[in-house]
PDB file of N, CA, C and O in Angstrom:
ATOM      1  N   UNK A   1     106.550  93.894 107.295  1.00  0.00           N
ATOM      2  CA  UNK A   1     106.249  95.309 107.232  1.00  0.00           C
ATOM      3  C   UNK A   1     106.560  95.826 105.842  1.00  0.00           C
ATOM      4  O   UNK A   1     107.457  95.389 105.122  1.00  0.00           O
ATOM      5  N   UNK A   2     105.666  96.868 105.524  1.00  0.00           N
ATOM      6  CA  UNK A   2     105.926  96.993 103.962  1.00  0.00           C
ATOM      7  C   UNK A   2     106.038  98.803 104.434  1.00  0.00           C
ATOM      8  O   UNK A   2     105.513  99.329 105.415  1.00  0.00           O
ATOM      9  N   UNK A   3     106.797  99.385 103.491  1.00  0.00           N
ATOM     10  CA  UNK A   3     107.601 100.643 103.467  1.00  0.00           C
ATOM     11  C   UNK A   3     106.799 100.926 102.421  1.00  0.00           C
ATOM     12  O   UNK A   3     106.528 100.033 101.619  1.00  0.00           O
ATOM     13  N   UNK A   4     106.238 102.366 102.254  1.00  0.00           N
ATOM     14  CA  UNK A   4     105.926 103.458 101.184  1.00  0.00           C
ATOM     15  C   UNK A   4     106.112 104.713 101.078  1.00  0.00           C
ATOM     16  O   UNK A   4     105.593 104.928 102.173  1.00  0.00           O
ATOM     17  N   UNK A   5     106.352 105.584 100.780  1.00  0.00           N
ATOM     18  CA  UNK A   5     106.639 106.932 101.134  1.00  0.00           C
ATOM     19  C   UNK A   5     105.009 107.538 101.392  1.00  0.00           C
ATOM     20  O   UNK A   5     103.941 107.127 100.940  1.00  0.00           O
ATOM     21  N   UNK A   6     105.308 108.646 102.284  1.00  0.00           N
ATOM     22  CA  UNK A   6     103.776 109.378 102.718  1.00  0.00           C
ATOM     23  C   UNK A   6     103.053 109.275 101.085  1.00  0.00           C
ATOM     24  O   UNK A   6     102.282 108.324 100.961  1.00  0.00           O
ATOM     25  N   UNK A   7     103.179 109.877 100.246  1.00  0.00           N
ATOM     26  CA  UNK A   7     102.668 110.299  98.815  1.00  0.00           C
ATOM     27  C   UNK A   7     101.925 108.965  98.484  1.00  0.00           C
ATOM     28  O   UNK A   7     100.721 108.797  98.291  1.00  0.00           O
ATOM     29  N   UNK A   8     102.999 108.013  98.466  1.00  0.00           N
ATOM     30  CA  UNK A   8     102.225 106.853  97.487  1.00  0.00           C
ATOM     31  C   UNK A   8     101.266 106.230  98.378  1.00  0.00           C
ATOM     32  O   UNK A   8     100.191 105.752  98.016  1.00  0.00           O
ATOM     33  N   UNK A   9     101.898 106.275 100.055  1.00  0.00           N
ATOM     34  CA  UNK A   9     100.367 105.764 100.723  1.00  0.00           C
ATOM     35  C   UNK A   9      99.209 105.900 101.028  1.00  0.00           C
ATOM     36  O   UNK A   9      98.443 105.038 101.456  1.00  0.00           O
ATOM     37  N   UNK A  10      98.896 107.643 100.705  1.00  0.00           N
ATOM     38  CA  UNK A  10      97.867 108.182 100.460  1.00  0.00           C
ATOM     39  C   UNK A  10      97.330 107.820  99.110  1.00  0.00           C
ATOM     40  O   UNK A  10      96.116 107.642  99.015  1.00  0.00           O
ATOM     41  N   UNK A  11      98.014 107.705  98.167  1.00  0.00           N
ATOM     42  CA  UNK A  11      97.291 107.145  97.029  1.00  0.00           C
ATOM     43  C   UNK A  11      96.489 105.794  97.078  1.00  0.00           C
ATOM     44  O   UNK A  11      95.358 105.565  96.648  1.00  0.00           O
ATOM     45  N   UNK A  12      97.627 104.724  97.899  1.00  0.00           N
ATOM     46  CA  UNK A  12      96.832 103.572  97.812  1.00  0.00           C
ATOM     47  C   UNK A  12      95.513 103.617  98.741  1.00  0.00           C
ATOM     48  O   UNK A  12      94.755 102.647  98.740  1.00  0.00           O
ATOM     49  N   UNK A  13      95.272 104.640  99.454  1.00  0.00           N
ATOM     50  CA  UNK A  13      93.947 104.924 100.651  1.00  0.00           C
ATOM     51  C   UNK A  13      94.811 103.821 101.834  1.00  0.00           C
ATOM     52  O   UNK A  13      94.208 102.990 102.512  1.00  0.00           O
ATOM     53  N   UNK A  14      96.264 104.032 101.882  1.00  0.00           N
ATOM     54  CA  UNK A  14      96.922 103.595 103.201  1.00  0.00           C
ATOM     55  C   UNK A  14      96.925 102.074 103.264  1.00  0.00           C
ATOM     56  O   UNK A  14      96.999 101.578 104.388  1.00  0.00           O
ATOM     57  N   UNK A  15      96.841 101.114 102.006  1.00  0.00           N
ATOM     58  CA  UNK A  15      96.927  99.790 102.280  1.00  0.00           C
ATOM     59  C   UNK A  15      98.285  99.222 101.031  1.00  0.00           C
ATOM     60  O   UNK A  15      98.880  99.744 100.088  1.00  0.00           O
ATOM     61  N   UNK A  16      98.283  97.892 101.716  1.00  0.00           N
ATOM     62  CA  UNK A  16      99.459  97.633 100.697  1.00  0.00           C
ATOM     63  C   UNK A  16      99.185  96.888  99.689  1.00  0.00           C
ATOM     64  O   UNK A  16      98.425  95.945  99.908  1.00  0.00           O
ATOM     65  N   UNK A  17      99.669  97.065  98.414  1.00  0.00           N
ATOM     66  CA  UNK A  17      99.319  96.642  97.236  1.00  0.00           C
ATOM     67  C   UNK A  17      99.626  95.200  97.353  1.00  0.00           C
ATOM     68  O   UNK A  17      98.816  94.397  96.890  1.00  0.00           O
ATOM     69  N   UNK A  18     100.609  94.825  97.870  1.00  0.00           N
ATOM     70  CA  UNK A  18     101.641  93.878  98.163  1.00  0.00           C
ATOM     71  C   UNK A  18     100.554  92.413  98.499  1.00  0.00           C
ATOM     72  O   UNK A  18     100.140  91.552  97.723  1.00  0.00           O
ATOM     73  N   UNK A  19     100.328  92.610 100.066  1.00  0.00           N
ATOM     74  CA  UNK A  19      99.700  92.009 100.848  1.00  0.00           C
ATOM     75  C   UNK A  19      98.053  92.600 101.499  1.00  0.00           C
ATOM     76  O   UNK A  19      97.376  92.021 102.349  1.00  0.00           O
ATOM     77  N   UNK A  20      97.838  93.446 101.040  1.00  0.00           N
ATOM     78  CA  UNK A  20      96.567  93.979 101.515  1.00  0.00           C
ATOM     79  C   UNK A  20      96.747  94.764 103.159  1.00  0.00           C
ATOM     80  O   UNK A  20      95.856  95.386 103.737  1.00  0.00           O
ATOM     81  N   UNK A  21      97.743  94.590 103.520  1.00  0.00           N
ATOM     82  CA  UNK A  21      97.692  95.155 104.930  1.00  0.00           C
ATOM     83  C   UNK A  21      97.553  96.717 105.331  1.00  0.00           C
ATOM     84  O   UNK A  21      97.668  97.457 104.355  1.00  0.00           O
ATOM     85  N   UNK A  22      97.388  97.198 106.237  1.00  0.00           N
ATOM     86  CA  UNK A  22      97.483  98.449 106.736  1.00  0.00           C
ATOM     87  C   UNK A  22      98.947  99.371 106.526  1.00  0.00           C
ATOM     88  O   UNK A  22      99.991  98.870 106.943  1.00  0.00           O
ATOM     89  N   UNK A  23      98.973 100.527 105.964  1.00  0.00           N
ATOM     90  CA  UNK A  23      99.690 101.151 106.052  1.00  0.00           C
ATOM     91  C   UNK A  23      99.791 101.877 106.797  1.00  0.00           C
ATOM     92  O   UNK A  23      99.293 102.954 106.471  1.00  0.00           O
ATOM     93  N   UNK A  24     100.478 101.837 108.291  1.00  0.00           N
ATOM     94  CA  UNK A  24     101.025 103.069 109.197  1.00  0.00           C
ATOM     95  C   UNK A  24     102.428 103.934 109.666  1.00  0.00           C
ATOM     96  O   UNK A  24     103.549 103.425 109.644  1.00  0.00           O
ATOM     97  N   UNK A  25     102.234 104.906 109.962  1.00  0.00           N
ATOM     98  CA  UNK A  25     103.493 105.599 110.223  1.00  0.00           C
ATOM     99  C   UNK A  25     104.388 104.836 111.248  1.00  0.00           C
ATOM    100  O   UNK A  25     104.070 104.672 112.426  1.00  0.00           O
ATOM    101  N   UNK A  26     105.489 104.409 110.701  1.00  0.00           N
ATOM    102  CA  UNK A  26     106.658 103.976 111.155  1.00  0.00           C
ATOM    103  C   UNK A  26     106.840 105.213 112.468  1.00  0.00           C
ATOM    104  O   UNK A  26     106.338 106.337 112.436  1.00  0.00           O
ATOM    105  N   UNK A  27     107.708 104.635 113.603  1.00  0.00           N
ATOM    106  CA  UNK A  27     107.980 105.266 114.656  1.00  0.00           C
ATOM    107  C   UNK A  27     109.888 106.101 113.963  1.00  0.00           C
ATOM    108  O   UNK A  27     110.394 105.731 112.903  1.00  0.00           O
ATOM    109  N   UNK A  28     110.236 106.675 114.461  1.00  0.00           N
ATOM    110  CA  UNK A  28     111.068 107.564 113.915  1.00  0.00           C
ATOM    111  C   UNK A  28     112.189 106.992 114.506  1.00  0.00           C
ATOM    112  O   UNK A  28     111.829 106.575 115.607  1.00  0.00           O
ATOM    113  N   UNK A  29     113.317 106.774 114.330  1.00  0.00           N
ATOM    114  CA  UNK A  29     114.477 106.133 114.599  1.00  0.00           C
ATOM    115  C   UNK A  29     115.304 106.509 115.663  1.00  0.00           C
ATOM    116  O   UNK A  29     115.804 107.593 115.361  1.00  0.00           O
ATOM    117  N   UNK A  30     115.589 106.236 116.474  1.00  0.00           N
ATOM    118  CA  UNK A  30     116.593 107.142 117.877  1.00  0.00           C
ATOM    119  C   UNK A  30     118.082 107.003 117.005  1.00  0.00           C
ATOM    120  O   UNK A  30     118.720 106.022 116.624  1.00  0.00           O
ATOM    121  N   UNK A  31     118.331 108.690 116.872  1.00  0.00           N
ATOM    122  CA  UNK A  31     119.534 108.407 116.516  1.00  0.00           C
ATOM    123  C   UNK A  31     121.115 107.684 117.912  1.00  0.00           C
ATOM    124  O   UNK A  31     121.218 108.079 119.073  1.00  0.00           O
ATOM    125  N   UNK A  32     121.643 107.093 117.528  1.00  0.00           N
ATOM    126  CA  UNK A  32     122.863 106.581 118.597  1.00  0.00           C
ATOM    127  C   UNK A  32     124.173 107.221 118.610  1.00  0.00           C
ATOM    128  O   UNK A  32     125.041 106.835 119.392  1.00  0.00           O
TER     129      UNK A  32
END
């Protein structure tokens, strides 16, 4: 899984520079 902030993943048009994969919104963390 590759991490970007909202900003830069809209720049890349939501893919990863990295590996070419899809960039999607991470699910939000349950705090404990």
């Amino acid at each position: 899984e590759c991490t970007f902030c909202v900003d830069c993943g809209r720049l890349m048009d939501y893919r990863c520079p990295n590996c070419g994969g899809e960039l999607i919104k991470r699910p939000r963390r349950v705090a404990t």
